[in-house]
N, C-alpha and C positions, 0 to 999 in steps of 0.2 A: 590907666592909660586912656588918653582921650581918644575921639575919633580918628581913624590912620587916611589921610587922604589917597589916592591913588598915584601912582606913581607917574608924572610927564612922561608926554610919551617916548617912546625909545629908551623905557628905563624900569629896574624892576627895584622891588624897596627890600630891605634891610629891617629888622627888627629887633631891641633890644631889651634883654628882660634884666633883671636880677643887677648883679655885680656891672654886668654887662651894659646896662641903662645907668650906672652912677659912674663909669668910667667916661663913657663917651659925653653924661651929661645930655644925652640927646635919648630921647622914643626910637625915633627910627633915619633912616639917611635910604637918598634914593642912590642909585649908581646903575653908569649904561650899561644896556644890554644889546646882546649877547656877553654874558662872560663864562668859561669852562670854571665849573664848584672848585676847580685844583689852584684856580687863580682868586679864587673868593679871600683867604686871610691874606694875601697880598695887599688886594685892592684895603682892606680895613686895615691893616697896621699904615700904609699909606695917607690915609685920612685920619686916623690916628693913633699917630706914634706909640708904640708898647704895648697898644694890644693884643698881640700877638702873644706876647710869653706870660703876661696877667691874666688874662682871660680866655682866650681863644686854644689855648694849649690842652683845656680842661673843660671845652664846653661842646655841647650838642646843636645840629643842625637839622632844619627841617627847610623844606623849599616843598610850600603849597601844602604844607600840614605833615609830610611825610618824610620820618626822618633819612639822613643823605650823609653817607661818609664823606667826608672833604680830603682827597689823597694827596699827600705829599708831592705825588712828583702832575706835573704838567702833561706826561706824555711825550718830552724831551730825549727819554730813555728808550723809548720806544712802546713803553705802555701805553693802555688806553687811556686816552684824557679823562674821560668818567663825563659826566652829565655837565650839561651845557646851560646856564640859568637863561630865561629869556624875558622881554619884555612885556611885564604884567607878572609876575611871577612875586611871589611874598616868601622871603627870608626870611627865619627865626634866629634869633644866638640864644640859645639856651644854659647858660652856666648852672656847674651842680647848686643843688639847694641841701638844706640842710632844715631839719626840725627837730625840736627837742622838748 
């Protein structure tokens, strides 16, 4: 992975390793911030289609190196929305790996 530039501002970056970097075809993608981590695989199956149930179904998240459950619901229901990404912030998608 070459150098990651920093994210414009008003926006925090996206990174993508493994499966997750040969789907997208892309290193990394920036997108605006604020967004709540429950709206985070919305926003990517959005920019691109099927990610969602390929990759994203089965993979890990980190936001600033530490990893972050991404919950299902929005907070819609009445729960807590959970952690808020903000701008300057560094995403990871981490899908499983495998060695043999």
């Amino acid at each position: 992975m070459d150098a990651i530039a920093k994210p414009p501002k008003g926006h925090f970056i996206v990174l993508y390793f493994a499966s997750a970097n040969s789907f997208t075809a892309k290193e990394y993608d920036t997108f605006l911030a604020p967004l709540p981590i429950s709206k985070l695989f919305d926003a990517l199956e959005e920019k691109h289609s099927g990610i969602k149930d390929k990759i994203l179904s089965s993979c890990l998240v980190t936001v600033n190196l530490n990893y972050v459950d991404v919950p299902k619901s929005d907070g819609d229901d009445g729960s807590e929305p959970g952690y808020v990404i903000q701008e300057g912030d560094e995403v990871a998608i981490i899908p499983p790996v495998s060695s043999g």
